[in-house]
KENUDREN-520514 format. One record per residue: residue in one letter; x, y, z of N, C-alpha, C in turn. Coordinates in pm, whole numbers, plus 50000, padded with zeros to 5 digits. Layout:
N
AXYZXYZXYZ
...
//
This chain:
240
X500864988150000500005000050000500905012450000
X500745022149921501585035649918501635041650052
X502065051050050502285057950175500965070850171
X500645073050021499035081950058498055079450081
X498245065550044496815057850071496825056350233
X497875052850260498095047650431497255063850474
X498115076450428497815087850528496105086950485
X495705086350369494305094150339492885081250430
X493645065450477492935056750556492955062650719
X494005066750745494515071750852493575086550877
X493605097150754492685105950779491175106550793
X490635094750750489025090650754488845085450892
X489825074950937489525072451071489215079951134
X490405092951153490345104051264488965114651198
X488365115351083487555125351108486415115551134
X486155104451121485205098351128485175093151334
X486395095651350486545092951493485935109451566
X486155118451515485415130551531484475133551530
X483475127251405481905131851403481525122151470
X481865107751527481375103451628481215105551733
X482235115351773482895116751885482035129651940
X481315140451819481045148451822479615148651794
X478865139351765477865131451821477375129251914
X478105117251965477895112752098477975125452246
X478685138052196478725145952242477345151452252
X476965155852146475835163252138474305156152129
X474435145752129473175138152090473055128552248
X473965127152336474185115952462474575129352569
X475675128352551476575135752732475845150352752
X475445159352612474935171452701473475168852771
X472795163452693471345159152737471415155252875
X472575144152868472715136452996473125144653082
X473585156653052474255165553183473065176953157
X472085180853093470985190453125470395186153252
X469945172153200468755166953216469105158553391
X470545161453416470595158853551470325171753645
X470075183553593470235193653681468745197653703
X468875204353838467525198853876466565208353851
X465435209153878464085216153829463615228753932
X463805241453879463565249253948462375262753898
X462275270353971461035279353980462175290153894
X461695294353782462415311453707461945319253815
X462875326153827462775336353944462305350453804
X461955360153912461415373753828462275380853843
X462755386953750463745402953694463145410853624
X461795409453654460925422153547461005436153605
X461655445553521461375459853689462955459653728
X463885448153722465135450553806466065459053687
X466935462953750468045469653673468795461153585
X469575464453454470035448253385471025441553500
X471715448053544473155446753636472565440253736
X471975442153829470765432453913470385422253890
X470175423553771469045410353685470215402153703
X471055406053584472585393553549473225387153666
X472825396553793473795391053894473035381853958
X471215389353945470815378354080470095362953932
X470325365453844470045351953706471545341353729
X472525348153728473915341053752474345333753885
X473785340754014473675332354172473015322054138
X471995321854035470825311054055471315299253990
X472065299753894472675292053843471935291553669
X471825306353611470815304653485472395313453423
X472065314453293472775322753161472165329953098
X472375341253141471805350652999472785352552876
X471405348852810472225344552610472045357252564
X471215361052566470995376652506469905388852554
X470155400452548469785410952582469435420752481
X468435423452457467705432252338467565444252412
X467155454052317466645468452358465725476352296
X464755481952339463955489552303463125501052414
X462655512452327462045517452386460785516752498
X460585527052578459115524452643459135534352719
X457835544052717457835557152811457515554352995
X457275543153001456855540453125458195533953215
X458885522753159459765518653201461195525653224
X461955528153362463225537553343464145526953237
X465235541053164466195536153092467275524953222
X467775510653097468345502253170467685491953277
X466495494353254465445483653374464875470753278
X464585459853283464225448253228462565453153202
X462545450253104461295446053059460535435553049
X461145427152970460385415553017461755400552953
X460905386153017462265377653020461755366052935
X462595358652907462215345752876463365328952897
X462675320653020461565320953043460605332153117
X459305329953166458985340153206458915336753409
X458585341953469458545339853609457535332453659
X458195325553705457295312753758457145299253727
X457645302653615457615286853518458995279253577
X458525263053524459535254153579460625250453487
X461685252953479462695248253434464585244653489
X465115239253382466085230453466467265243153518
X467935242453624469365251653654469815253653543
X470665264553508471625261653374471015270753287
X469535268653271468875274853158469255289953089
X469285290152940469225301452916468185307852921
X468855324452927467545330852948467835347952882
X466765351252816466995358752720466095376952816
X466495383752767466075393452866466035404652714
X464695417252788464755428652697464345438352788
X465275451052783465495464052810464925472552793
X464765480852897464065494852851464775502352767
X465065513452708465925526352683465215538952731
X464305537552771463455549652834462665552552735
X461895565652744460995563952735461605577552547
X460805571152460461655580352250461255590452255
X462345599452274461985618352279461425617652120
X461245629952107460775632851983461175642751909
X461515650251835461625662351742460905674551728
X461025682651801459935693451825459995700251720
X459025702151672458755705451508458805723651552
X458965732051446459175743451461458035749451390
X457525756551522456295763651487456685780051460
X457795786051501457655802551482457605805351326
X456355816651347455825820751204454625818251175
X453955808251236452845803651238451775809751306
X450705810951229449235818351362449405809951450
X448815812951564448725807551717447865790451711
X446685794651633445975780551598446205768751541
X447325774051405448345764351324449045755551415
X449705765751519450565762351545450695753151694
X449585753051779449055747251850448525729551783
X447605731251703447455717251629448465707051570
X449745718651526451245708951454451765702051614
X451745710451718452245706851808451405694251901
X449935695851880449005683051963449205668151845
X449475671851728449325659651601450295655151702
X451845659451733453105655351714453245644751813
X452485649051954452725646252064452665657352222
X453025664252145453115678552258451995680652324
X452165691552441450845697652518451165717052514
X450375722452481450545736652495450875740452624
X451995748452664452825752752760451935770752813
X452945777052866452235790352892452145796752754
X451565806052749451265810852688451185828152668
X452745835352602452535848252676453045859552508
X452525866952528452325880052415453285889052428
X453735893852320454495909052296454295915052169
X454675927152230454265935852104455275935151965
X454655936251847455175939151742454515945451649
X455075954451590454555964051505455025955751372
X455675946651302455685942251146454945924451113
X454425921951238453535909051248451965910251246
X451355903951233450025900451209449505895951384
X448915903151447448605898151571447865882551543
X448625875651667448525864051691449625854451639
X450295857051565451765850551494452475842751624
X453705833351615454755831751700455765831451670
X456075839551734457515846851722459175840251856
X458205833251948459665824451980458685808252085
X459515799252074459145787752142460125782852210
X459735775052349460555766352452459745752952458
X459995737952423461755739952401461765745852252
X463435743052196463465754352110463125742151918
X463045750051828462995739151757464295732651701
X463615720751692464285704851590465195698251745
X464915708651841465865699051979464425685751976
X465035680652097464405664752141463815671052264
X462615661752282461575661952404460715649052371
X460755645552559459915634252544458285638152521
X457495630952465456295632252448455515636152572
X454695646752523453725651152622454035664552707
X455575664052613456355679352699455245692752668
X455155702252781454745714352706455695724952669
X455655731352503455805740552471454875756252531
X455635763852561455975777252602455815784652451
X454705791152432454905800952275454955815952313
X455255825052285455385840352250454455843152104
X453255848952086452505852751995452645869351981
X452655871351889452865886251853451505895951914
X451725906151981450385914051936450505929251904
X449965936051848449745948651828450005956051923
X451185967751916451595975052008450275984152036
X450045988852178449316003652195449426016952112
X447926018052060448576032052042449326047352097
X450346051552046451136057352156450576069252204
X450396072452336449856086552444450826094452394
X449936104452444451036123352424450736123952558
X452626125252562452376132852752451806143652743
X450676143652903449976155852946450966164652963
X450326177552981451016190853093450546185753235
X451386183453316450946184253447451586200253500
X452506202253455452916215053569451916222553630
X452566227753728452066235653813450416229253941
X450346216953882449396208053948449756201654081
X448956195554137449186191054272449956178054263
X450926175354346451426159054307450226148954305
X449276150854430448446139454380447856138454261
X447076152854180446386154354099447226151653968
X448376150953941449396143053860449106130953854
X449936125653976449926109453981448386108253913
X447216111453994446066101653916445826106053796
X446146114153671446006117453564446606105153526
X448296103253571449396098153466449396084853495
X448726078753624448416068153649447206061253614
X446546067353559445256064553491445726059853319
X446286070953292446816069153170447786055853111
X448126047253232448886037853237450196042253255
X450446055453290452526055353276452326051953458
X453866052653471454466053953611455006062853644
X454776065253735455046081453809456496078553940
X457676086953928458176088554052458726101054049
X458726104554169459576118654179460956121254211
X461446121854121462736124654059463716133354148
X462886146154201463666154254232462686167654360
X463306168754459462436181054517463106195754520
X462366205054550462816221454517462256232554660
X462876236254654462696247054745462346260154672
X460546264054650460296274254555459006285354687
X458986294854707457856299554808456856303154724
X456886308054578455796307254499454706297354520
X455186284254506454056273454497454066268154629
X452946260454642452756253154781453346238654778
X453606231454862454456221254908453996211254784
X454296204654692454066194454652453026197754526
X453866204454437453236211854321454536210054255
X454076208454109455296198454004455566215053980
X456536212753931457166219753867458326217553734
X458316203253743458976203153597458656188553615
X458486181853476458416169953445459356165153336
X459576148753332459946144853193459326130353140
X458786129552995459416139252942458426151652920
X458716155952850457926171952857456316167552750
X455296178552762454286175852719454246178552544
X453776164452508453396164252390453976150852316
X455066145852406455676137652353455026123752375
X455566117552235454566100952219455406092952348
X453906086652439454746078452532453606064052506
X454256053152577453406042352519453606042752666
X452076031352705451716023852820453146019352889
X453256024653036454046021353091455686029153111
X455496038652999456196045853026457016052253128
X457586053453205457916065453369458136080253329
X457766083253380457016099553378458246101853531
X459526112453508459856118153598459016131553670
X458756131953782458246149853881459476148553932
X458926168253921460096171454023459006180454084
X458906180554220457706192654335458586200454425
X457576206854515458146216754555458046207754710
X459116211854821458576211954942458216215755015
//
């Protein structure tokens, strides 16, 4: 017999001594070593942290094979969701066991409403997910009252669902007052003119005059005639 024939008889033995070998492995000894270990209750890791889970699945004598992930607004990020097997059921020590994750709960894309009427822009935001936040006005003189002109959070950032947006809607400035004349009037009889009128009143400055009686303006700013809008401050100056 040649010497290749010898090696290539020699090589059939040994792989054929292998898939037997690797057989009897898998078809006899693991079974035989499952199936000695004994029968126990799956314990529950639903709710635990993964790190928790793995440690108190590994005391018990189980394997986790794999760990998935997905979202969920209810469950914190990194907490088990749910297992398999599931809890309670009977199976042998050893067992694998497959587990899936929270990631918390899928922000979203806050769509950008400035520019939009107030109504538009309220509905893009309930389709999306959102809840309308406060709700507060300023003036602009080159907008269309009711427009929005700024939002929190801000747009294309992330928010979890159900966040409220905060809008700023435009409105029509006041039309602007002409300061009164107060001079020569009583301080009170000032104040309630200019406080009626919506400005704010303080007194700026006092004078020592014997012409007028104690608490009679004598100079204001700014002076009369000039455009003041709501809220303005109106300096007096009186006598003492």
């Amino acid at each position: 017999m040649s010497r290749w024939k010898r090696r290539a008889i020699i090589a059939a033995v040994v792989l054929g001594g292998g898939l037997v070998g690797g057989y009897l492995l898998d078809a006899v000894v693991l079974p035989a070593v499952v199936h000695s270990r004994p029968v126990v209750q799956m314990p529950s890791v639903v709710g635990l942290p993964l790190r928790q889970a793995i440690a108190e699945l590994t005391a018990r004598g189980f394997v986790v094979q794999e760990v998935r992930y997905e979202p969920n607004p209810t469950v914190p990020e990194q907490h088990v969701l749910r297992q398999v097997p599931y809890a309670g059921s009977l199976v042998r020590q050893g067992r694998r066991v497959y587990l899936t994750v929270s990631t918390g709960a899928q922000q979203s894309v806050v769509p950008n409403v400035i520019g939009l009427p107030l109504r538009q822009a309220q509905l893009q935001l309930l389709q999306q997910g959102f809840r309308m936040g406060e709700l507060l006005t300023e003036y602009h003189d080159s907008l269309p009252p009711g427009t929005v002109v700024w939002q929190n959070p801000a747009p294309s950032s992330r928010a979890l669902p159900g966040t409220a947006v905060t809008l700023v809607v435009s409105q029509q400035p006041l039309p602007a007052l002409s300061m009164p004349n107060v001079l020569f009037q009583s301080l009170e009889e000032a104040r309630a003119l200019l406080e009626q009128m919506g400005l704010r009143v303080v007194v700026a400055n006092t004078v020592s005059d014997p012409t007028f009686l104690p608490n009679t303006v004598v100079a204001q700013s700014p002076p009369e005639g000039t455009p003041v809008a709501p809220g303005t401050t109106v300096s007096l100056t009186v006598t003492r």
